[in-house]
N, C-alpha and C positions, 0 to 999 in steps of 0.2 A: 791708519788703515792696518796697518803690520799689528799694535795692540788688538783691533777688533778680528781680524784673522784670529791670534790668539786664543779670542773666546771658546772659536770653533774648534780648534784642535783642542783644545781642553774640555771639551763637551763632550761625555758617555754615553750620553743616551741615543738612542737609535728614534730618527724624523722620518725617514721613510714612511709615503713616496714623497714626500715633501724633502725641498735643497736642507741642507745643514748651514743656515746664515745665524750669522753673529750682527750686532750694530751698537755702536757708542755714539753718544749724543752729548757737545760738549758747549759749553755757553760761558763767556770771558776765558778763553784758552782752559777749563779746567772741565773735567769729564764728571756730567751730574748724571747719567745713565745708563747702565747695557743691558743688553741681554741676549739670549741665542733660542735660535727656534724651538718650542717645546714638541713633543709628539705629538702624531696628528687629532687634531681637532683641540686642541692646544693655540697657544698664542704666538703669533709669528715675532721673528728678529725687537722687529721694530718697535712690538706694541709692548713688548718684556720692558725695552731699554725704557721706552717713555712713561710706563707706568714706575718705572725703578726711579724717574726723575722726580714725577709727580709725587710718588709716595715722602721723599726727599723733602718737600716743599720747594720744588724749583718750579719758578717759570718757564716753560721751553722756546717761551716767542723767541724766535731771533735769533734760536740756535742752531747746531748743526750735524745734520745727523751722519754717521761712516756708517755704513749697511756695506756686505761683504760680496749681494746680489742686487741687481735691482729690485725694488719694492714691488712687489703686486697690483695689478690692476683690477682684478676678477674677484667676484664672490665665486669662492669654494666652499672649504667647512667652516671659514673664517671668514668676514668683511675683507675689502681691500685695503693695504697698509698704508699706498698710494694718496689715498683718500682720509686717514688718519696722518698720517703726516700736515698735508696740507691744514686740517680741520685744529690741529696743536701749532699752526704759525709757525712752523719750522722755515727758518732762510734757508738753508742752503744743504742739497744733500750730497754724499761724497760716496759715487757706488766703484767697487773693485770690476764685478764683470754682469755683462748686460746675462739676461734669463729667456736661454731660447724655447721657452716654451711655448709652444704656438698660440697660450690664453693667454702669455701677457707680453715678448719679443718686441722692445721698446717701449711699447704701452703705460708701463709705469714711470719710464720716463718725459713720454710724450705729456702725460695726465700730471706731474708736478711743473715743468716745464712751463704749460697754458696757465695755474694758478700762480705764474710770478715765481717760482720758485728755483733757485740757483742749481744746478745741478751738474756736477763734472763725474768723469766716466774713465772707466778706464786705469785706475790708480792699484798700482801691481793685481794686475788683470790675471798673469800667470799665477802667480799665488793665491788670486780668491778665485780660481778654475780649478785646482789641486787640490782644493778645499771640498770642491763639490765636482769631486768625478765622476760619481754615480748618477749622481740625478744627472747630470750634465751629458754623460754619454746614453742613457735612457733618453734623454730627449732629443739628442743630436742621430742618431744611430738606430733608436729603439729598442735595446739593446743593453743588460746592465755592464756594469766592468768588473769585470771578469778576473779576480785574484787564486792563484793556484798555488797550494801550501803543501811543502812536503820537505821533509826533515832527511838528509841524509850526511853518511862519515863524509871524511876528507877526501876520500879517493872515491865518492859520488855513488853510495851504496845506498838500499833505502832499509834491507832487511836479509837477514842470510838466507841461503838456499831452502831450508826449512820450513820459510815465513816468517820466523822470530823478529819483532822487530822494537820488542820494547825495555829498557829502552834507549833509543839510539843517543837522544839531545837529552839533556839533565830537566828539571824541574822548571826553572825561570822559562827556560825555551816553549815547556810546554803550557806553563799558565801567561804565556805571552800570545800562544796560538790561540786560547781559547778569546781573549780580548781580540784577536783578528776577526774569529767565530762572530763577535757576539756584535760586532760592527754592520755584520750583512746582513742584508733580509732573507737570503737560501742558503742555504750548504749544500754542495752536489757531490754526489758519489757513486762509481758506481758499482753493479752486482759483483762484481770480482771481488772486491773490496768487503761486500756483506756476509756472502759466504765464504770468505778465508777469515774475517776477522770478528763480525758481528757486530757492529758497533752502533752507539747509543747516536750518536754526531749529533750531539748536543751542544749546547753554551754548560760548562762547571764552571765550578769559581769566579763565575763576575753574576753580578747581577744585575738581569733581565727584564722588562716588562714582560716582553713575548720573545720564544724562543724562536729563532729563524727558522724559515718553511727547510724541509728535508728532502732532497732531489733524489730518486735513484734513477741513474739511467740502465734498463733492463731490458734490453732485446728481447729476448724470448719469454719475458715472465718466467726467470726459477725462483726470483724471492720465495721464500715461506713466510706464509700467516702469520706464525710468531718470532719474523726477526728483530731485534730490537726496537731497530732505526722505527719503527712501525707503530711502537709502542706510544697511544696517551695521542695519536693523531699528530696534525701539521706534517703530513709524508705525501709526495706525489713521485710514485714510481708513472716514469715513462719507456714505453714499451713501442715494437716494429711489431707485433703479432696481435691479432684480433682474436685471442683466446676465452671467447665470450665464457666461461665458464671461471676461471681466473679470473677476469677481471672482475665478473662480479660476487664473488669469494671474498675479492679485497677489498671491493665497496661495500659490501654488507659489514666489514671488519673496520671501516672509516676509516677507508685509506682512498685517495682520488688515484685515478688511471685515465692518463690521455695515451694516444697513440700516435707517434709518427715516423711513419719509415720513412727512408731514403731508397732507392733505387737499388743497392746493394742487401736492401731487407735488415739493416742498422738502422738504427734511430739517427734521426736527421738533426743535428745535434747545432748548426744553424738556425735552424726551425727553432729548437730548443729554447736555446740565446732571446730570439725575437717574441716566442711563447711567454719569458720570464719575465721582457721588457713590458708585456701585454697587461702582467700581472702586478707592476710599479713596482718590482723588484731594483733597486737602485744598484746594490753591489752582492754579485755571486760568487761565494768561497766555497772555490773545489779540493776536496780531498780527496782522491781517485789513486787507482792504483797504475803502474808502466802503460799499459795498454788505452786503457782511456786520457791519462794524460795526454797518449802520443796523439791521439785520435783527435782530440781538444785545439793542438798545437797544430798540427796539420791542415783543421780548418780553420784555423785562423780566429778562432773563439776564444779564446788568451791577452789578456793584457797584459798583466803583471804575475812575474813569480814573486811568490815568498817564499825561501829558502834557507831552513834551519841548516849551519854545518854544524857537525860534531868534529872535535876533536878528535875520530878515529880512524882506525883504519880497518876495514871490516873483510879487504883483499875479492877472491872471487863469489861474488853473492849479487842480488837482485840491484838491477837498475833504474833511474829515476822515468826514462821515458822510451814508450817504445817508437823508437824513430825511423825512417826507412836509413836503409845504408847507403852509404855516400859514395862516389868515386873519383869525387871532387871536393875541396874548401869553399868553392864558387858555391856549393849545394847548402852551404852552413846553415841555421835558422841563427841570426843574429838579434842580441838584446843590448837594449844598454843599462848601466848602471846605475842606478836610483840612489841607494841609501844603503852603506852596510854597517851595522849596529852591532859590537859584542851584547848580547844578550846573558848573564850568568858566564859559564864556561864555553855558551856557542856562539858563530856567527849567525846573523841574521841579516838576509842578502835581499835585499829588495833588485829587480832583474824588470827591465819592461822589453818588451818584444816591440822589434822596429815594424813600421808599416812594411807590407808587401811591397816590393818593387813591380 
């Protein structure tokens, strides 16, 4: 199982809204198949590894397959894997973590189980849930997971009083960010961020099928017509104002505008979250500036930081988050630590934010 985990963290390309499964299929102790899920309408885990066997000239009767999710029961864009399994004589399959999907939650288990076939469950469960946290919390939550990137010095600066802010982390840090980029299905950002800085928030330097959809969160509609982020389409600014004339300004420029406020006349950024889920968005990278970070944190729409340090020290200048002030430690927002990685000359702080008490 730990080998077929593997596959998946070694896998670039982007399956959304489909899990990211991996599966090796092994017959007399030796491994005659894998493979990992292709893009959607593409061929699942299973059907990679077993065509990888057959191409081989293996037999697969009698073998045994490691899949990193349970198989499929459902016709989607694909037949179910469920039923390919069975239909290849497989003895015995070896799943990491069940798939709470509500089309298939047991079902692929139940459906190899009935045709005689061995199945055990549960085999480093945490590790093939880690594997697939998007899909996982999209279907648990409705909701994708939520990764928030921002690069700052040593003494937790993101940019000096100016704006200047590039650049902070060296070269490695930043074609490290764009592979974090290029892993999601959105980048969100918001208007602070457009009009101080203008940015493309694109996928560079890795290559893409499709570039991830481009969020802006914009209260009042100030974007302009021709800001970058806008360019070539895949842009959905969300707005708290019904400025029917703006909006359809942007729509005729083939750009989409939803609207949802919150009660403060802010965009309901909750809403947001479960909007994104709606759309099989699996994992959301925000790049935002202090104030919508804080904004983010506060409602509890945050799972994980990713957090470039630099090596500097940048003294009195712009902050990571804008947060309310405290007049307690009891008031802290507490994370715990995940993974921190020298990256070239920077750290790279992997940070997951604990549940609400």
């Amino acid at each position: 199982m730990s080998k077929t985990l593997d596959l998946v963290k070694n896998t670039t390309h982007r399956v959304a809204p489909n899990p990211k499964v991996g599966c090796l299929i092994l017959k007399n102790e030796k491994i005659i198949g894998s493979g990992v899920t292709q893009p959607p309408g593409g061929n699942h885990a299973e059907i990679e590894a077993m065509n990888d066997a057959l191409s081989h000239g293996h037999d697969l009767t009698g073998s045994t397959a490691f899949v990193t999710l349970e198989p499929c029961s459902h016709f989607g864009r694909t037949p179910p894997c469920s039923d390919a399994l069975i239909k290849a004589g497989i003895k015995t399959v070896v799943v990491g973590c069940l798939d709470p999907n509500p089309l298939v939650q047991g079902q692929g288990i139940a459906k190899l189980k009935a045709a005689g076939i061995e199945v055990i469950t549960g085999v480093l469960e945490q590790e093939a849930r880690e594997s697939n946290l998007g899909f996982l919390t999209r279907m648990e939550k409705g909701r994708p997971w939520t990764r928030m990137k921002t690069a700052a010095s040593l003494d937790g600066k993101t940019a000096l009083h100016n704006g200047k802010s590039q650049w902070i982390t060296g070269a490695a840090a930043r074609h490290d960010g764009h592979l974090w980029r290029a892993r999601a299905g959105a980048i969100l950002t918001g208007i602070g961020t457009v009009l101080d800085d203008d940015p493309q928030l694109n996928v560079r330097g890795v290559e893409v099928a499709t570039q991830p959809l481009r969020v802006i969160v914009d209260s009042k509609l100030q974007i302009s017509l021709h800001a970058k982020i806008l360019a070539g389409g895949g842009s959905l600014v969300v707005c708290a104002v019904e400025d029917s004339l703006k909006i359809q300004a942007l729509r005729q420029a083939g750009t989409e505008v939803i609207c949802l406020p919150n009660a403060k006349g802010k965009v309901d950024l909750p809403a947001l979250m479960q909007e994104l889920g709606r759309r099989q968005i699996n994992e959301l990278h925000i790049e935002a500036g202090s104030k919508l970070n804080g904004s983010l944190i506060r409602e509890h729409c945050v799972d994980e930081l990713l957090l470039y340090v630099a090596p500097k020290l940048l003294g009195d200048a712009r902050g990571l988050f804008d947060l309310d002030i405290l007049e307690s430690l009891d008031g802290a927002t507490n994370l715990s630590f995940h993974e921190v990685t020298q990256i070239g000359e920077d750290l790279r702080i992997l940070a997951r934010f604990n549940p609400p008490q």
